[in-house]
Biopython code that builds the backbone (N, CA, C, O; Angstrom):
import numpy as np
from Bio.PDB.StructureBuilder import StructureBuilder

atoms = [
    (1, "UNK", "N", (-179.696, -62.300, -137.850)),
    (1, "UNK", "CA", (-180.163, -60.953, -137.541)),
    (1, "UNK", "C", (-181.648, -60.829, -137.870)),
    (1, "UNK", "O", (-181.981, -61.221, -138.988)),
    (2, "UNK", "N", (-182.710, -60.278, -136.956)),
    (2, "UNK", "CA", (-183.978, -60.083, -137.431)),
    (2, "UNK", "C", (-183.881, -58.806, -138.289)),
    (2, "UNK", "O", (-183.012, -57.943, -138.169)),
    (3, "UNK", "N", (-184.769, -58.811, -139.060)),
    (3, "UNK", "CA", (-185.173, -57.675, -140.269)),
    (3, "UNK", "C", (-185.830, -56.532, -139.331)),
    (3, "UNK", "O", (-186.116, -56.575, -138.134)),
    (4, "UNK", "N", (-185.990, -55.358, -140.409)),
    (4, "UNK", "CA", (-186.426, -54.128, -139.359)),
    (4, "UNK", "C", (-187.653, -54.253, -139.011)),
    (4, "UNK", "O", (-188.018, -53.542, -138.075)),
    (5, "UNK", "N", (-188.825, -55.335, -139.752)),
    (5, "UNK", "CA", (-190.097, -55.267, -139.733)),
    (5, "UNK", "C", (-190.348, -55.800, -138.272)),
    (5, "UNK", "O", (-191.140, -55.409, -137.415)),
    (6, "UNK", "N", (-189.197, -57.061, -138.260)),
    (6, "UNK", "CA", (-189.578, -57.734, -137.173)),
    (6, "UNK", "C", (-189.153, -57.013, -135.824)),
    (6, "UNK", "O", (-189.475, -57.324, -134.677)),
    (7, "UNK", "N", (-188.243, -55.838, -136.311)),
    (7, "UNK", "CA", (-187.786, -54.880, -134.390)),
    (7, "UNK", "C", (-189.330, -54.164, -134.636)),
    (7, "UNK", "O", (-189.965, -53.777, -133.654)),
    (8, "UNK", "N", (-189.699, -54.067, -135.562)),
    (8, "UNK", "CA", (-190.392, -52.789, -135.426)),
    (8, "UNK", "C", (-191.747, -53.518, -133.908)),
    (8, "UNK", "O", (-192.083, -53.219, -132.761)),
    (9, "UNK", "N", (-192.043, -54.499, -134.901)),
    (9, "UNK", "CA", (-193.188, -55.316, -133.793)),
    (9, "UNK", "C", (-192.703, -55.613, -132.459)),
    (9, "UNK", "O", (-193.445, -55.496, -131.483)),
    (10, "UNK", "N", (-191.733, -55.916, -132.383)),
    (10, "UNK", "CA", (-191.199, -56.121, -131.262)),
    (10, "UNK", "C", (-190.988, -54.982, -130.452)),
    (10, "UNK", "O", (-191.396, -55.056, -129.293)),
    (11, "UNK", "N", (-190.365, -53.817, -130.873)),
    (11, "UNK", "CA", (-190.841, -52.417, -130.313)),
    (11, "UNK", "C", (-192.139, -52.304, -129.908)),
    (11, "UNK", "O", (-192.372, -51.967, -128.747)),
    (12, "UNK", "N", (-193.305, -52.605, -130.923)),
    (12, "UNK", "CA", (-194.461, -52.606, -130.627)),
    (12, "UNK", "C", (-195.095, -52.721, -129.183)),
    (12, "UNK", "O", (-195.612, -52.062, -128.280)),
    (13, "UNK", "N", (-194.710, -54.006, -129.564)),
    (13, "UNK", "CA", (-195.971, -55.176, -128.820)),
    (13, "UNK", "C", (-194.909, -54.643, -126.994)),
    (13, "UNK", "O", (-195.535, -54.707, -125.937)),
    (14, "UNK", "N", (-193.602, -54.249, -126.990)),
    (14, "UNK", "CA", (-193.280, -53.429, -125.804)),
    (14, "UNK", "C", (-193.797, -52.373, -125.215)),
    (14, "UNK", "O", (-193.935, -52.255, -123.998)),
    (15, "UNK", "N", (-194.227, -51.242, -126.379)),
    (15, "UNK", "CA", (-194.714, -50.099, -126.012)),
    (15, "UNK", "C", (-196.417, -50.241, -125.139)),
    (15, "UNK", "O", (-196.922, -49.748, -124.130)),
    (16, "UNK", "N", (-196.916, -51.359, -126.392)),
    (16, "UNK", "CA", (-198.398, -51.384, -125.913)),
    (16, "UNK", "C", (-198.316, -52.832, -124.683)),
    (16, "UNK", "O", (-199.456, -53.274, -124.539)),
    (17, "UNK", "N", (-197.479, -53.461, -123.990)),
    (17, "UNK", "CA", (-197.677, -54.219, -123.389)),
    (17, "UNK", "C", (-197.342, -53.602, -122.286)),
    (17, "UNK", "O", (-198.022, -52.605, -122.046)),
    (18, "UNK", "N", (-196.251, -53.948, -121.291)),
    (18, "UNK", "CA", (-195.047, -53.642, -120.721)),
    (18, "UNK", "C", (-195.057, -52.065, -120.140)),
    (18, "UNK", "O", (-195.608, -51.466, -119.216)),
    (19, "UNK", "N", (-194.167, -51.761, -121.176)),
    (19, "UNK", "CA", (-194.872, -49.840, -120.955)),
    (19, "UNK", "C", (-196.045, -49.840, -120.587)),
    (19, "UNK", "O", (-196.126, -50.026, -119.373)),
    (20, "UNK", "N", (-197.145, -49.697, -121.162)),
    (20, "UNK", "CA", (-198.422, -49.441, -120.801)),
    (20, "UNK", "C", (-198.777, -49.536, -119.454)),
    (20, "UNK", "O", (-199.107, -48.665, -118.649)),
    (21, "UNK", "N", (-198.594, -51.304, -119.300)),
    (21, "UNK", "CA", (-198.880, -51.928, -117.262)),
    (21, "UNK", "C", (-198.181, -50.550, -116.915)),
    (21, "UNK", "O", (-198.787, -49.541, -116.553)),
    (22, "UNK", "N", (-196.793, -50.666, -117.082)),
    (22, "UNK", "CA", (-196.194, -50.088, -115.931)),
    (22, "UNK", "C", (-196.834, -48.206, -115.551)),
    (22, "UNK", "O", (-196.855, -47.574, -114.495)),
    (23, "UNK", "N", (-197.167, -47.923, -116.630)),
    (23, "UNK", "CA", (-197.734, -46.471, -116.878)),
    (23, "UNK", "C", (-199.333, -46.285, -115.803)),
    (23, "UNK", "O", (-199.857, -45.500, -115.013)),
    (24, "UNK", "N", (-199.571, -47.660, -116.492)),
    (24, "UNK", "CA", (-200.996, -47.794, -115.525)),
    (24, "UNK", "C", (-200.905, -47.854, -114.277)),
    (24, "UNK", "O", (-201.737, -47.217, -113.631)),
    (25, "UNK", "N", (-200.042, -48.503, -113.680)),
    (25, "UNK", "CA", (-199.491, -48.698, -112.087)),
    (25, "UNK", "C", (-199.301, -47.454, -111.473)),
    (25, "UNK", "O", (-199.846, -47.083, -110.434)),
    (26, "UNK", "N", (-198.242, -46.616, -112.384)),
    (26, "UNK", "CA", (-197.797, -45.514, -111.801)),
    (26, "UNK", "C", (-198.888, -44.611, -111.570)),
    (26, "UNK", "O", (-198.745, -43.849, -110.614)),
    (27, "UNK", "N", (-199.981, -44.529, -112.259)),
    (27, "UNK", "CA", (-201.067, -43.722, -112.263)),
    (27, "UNK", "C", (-201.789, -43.999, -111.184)),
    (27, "UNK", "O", (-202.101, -43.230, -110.274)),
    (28, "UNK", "N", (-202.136, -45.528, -111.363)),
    (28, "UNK", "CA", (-203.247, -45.541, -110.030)),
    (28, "UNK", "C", (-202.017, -45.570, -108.759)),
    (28, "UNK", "O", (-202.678, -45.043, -107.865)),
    (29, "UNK", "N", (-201.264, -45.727, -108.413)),
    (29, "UNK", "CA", (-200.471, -45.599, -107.423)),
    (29, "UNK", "C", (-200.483, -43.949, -106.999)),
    (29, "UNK", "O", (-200.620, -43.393, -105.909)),
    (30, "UNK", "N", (-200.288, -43.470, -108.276)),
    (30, "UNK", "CA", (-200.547, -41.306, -107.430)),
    (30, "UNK", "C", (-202.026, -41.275, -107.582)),
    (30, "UNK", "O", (-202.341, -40.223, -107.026)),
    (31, "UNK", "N", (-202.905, -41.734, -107.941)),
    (31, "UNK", "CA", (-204.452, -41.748, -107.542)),
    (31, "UNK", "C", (-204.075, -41.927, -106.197)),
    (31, "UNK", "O", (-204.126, -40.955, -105.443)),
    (32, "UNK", "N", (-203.624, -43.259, -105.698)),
    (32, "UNK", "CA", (-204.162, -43.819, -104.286)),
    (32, "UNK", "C", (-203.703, -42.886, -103.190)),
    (32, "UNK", "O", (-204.415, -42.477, -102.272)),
    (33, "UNK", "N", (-201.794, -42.456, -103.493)),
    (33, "UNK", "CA", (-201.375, -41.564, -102.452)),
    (33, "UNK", "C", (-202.387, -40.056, -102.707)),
    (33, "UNK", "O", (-202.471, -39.246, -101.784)),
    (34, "UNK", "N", (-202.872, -39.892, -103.595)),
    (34, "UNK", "CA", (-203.405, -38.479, -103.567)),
    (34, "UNK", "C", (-205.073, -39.075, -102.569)),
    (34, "UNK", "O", (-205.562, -38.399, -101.663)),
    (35, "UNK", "N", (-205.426, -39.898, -102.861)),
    (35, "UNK", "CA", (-206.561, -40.123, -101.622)),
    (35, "UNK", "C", (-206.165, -40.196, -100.734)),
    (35, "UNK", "O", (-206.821, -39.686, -99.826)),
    (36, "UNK", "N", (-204.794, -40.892, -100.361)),
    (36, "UNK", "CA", (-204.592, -41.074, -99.074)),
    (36, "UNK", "C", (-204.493, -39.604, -98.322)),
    (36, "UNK", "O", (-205.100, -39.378, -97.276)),
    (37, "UNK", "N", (-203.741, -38.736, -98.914)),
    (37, "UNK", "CA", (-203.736, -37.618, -98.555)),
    (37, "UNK", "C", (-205.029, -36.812, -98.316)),
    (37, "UNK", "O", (-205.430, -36.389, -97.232)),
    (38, "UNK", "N", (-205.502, -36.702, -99.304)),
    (38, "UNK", "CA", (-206.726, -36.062, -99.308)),
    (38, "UNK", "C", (-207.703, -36.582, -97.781)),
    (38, "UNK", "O", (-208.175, -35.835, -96.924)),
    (39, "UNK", "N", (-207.758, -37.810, -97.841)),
    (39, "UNK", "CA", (-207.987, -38.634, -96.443)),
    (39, "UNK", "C", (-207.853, -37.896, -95.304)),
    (39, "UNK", "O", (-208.669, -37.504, -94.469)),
    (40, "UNK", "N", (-206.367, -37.746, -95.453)),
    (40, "UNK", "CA", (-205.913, -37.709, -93.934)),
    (40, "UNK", "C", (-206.206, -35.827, -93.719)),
    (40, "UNK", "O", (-206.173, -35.431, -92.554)),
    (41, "UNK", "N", (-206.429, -34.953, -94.643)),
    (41, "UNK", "CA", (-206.506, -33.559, -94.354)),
    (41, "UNK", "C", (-208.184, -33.182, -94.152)),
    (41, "UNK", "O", (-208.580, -32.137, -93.637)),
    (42, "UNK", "N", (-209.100, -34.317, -94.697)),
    (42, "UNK", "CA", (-210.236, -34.017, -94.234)),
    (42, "UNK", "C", (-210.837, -34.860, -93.040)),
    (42, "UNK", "O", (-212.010, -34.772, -92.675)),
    (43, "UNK", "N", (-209.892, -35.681, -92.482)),
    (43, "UNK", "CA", (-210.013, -36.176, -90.892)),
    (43, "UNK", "C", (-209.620, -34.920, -90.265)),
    (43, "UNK", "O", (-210.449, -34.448, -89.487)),
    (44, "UNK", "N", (-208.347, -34.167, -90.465)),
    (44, "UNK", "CA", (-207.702, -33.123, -89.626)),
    (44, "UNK", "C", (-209.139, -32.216, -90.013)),
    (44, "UNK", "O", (-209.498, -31.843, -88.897)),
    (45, "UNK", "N", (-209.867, -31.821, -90.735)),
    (45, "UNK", "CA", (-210.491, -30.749, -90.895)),
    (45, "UNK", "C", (-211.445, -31.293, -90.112)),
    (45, "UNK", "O", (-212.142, -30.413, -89.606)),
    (46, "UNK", "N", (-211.657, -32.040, -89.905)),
    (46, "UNK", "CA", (-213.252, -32.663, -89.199)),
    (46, "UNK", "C", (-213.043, -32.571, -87.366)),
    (46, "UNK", "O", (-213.821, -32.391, -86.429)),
    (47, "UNK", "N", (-211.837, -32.758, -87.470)),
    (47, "UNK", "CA", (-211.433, -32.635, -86.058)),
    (47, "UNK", "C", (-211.286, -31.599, -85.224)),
    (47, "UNK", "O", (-211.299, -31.434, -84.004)),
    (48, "UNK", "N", (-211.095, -30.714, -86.510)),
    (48, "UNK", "CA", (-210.951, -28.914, -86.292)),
    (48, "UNK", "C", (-212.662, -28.392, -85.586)),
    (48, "UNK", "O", (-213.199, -27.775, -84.666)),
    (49, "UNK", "N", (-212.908, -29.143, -86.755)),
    (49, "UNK", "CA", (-214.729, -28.865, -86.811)),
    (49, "UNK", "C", (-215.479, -28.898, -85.644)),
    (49, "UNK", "O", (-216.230, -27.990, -85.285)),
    (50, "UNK", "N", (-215.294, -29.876, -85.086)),
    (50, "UNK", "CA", (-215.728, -31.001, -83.809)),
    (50, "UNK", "C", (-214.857, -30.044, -82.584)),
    (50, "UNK", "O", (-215.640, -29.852, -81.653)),
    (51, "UNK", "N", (-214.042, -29.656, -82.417)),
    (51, "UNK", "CA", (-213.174, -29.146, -81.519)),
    (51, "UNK", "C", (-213.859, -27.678, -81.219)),
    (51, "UNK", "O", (-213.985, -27.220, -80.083)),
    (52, "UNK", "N", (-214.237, -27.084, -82.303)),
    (52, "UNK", "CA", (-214.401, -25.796, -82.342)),
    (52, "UNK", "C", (-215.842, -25.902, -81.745)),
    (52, "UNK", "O", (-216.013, -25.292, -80.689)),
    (53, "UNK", "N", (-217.132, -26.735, -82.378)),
    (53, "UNK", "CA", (-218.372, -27.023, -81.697)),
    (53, "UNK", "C", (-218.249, -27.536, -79.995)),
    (53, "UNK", "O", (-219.073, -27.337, -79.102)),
    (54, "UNK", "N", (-217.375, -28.010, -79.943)),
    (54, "UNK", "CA", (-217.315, -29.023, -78.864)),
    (54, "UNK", "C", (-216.326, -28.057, -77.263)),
    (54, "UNK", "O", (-216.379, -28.140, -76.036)),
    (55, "UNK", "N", (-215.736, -27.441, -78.018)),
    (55, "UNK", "CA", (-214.916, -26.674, -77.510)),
    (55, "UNK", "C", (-213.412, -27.364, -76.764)),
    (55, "UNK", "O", (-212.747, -26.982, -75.801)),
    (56, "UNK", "N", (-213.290, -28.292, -77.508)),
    (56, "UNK", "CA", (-212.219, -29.240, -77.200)),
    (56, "UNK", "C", (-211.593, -30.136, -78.526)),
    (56, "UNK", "O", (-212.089, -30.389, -79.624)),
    (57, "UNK", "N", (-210.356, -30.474, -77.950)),
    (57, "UNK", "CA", (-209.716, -30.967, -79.244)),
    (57, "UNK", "C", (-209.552, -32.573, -78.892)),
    (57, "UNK", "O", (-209.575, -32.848, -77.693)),
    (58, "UNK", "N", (-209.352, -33.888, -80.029)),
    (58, "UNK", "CA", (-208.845, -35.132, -79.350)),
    (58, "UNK", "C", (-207.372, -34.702, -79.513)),
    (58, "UNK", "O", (-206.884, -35.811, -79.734)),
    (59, "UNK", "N", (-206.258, -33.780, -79.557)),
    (59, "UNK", "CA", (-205.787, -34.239, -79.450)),
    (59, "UNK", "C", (-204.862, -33.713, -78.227)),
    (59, "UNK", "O", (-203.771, -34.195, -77.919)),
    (60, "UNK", "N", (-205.456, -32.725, -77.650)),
    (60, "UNK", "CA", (-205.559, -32.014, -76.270)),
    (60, "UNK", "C", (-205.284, -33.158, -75.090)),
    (60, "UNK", "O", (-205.886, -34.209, -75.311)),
    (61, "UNK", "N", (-204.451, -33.138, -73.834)),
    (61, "UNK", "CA", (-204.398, -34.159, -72.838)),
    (61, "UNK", "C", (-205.588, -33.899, -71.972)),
    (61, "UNK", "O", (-206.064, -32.778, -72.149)),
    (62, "UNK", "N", (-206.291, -34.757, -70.938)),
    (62, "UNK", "CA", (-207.495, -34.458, -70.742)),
    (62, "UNK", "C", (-207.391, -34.012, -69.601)),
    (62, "UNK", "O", (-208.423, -33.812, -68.961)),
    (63, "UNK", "N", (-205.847, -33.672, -68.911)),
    (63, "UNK", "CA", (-205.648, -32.726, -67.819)),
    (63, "UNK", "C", (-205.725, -31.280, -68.026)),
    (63, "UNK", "O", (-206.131, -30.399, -67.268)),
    (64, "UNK", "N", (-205.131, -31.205, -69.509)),
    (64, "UNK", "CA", (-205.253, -29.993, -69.849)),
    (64, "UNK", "C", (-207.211, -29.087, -70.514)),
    (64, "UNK", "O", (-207.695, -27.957, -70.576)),
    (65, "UNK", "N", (-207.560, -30.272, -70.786)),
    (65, "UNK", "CA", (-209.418, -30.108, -70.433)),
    (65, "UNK", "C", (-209.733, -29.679, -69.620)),
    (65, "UNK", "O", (-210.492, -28.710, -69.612)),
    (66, "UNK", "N", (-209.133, -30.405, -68.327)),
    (66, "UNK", "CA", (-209.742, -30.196, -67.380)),
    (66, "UNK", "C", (-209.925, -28.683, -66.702)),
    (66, "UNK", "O", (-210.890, -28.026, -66.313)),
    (67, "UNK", "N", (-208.093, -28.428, -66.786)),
    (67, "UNK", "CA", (-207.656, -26.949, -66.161)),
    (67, "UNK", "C", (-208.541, -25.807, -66.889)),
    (67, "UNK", "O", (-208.702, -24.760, -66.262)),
    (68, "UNK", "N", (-209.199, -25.955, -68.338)),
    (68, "UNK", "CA", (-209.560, -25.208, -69.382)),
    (68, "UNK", "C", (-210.942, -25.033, -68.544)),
    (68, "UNK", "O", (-211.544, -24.015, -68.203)),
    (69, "UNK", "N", (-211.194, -26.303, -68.359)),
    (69, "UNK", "CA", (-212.834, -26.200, -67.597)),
    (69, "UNK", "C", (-212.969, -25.428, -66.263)),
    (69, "UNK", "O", (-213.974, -24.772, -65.988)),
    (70, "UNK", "N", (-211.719, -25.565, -65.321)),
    (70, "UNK", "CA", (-211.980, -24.714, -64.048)),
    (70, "UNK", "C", (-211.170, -23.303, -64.093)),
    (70, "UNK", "O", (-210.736, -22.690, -63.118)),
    (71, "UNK", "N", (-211.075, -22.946, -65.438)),
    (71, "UNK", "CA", (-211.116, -21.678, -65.770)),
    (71, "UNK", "C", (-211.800, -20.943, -66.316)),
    (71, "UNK", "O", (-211.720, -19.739, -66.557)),
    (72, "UNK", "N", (-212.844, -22.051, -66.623)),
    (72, "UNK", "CA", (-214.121, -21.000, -67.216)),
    (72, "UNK", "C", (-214.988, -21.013, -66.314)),
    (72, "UNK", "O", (-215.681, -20.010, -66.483)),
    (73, "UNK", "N", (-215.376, -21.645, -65.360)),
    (73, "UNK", "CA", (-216.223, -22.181, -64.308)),
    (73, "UNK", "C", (-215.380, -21.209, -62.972)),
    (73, "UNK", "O", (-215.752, -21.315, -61.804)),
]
sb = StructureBuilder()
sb.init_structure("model")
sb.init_model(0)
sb.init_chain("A")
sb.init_seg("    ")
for serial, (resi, resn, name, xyz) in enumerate(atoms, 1):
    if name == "N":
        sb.init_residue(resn, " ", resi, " ")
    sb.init_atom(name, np.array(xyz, "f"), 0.0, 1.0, " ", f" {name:<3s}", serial, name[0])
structure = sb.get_structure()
């Protein structure tokens, strides 16, 4: 049987090894999905942007451009 000194280290050297990685992973892993997100809502905002200057959207069919155009014309 090991003595309590020796669980105790062994607890240890788990908490600060092991645990830790895995804590660290989990973190930068919701860093990355929170950029990814963040990403993808300031493409949609840029597109908004561009659409509204432009007076057209990409994601509009370009028949439906077209009809838009010989209704203002």
């Amino acid at each position: 049987m090991q003595s309590r000194q020796q669980k105790r280290k062994n607890a240890k050297k788990h908490i600060l090894g092991v645990g830790s990685l895995e804590l660290l992973f989990e973190i930068l892993r919701t860093l990355y999905l929170f950029l990814e997100i963040s990403m993808f809502l300031f493409v949609a905002f840029l597109d908004l942007v561009s659409a509204n200057m432009l007076g057209t959207s990409s994601c509009e069919k370009p028949s439906e451009r077209e009809s838009l155009q010989r209704e203002i014309t």
